[in-house]
C-alpha positions in Angstrom: -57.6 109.6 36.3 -60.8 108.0 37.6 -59.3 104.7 37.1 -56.2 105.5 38.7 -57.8 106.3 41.7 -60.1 103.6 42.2 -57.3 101.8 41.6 -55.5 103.2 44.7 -58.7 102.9 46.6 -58.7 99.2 46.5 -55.1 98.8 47.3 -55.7 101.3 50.4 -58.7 99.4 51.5 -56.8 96.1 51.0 -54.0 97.2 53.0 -56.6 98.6 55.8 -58.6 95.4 55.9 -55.3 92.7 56.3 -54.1 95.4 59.0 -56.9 95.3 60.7 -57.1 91.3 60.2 -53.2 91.3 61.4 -54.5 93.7 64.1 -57.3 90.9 65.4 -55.1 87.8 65.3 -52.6 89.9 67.6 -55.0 90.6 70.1 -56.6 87.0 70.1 -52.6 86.3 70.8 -52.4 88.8 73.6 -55.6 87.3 74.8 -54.6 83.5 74.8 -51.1 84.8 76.0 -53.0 86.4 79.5 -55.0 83.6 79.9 -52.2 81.2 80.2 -50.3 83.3 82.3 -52.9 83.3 84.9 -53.8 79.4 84.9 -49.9 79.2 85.1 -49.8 82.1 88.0 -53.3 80.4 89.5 -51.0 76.9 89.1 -47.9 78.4 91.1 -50.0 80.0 93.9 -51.7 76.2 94.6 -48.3 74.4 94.5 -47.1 77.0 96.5 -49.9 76.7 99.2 -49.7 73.1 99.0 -46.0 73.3 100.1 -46.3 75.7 102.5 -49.0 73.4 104.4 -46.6 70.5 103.9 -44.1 72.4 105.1 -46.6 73.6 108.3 -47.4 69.7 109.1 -43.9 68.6 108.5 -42.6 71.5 111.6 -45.1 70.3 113.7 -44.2 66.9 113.1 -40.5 67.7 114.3 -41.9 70.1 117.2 -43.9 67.1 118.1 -41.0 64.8 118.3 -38.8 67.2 120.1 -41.3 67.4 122.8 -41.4 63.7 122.7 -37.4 63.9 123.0 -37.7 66.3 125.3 -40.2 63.8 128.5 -38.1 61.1 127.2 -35.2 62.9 128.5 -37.1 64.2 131.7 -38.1 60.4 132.7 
């Protein structure tokens, strides 16, 4: 009987030990997984703002040249 249980004992504590192993390389995972997602969110935001000023200088450019148009046309 002793045997027996020890037996068990070991198996239980093997099982607890590579689930808790299993447990630590899934939250490293989760980890690296958020991390990524907010250099690649971070990433998007700056692209975004970059465009969005190009797209600012490129309107006034065009509201520039309609002005210009606009005293050619008056002359």
């Amino acid at each position: 009987m002793p045997v027996t249980f020890l037996a068990l004992m070991l198996g239980v504590s093997t099982l607890t030990v590579s689930a808790f192993a299993q447990s630590e390389e899934t939250n490293q995972t989760m980890q690296d997984a958020g991390q990524s997602a907010n250099q690649t969110g971070e990433e998007i935001q700056k692209n975004a703002s970059d465009l969005g000023s190009k797209v600012m200088e490129g309107g006034k450019d065009v509201v520039g040249k309609i002005g210009e148009g606009l005293e050619d046309l008056a002359k």
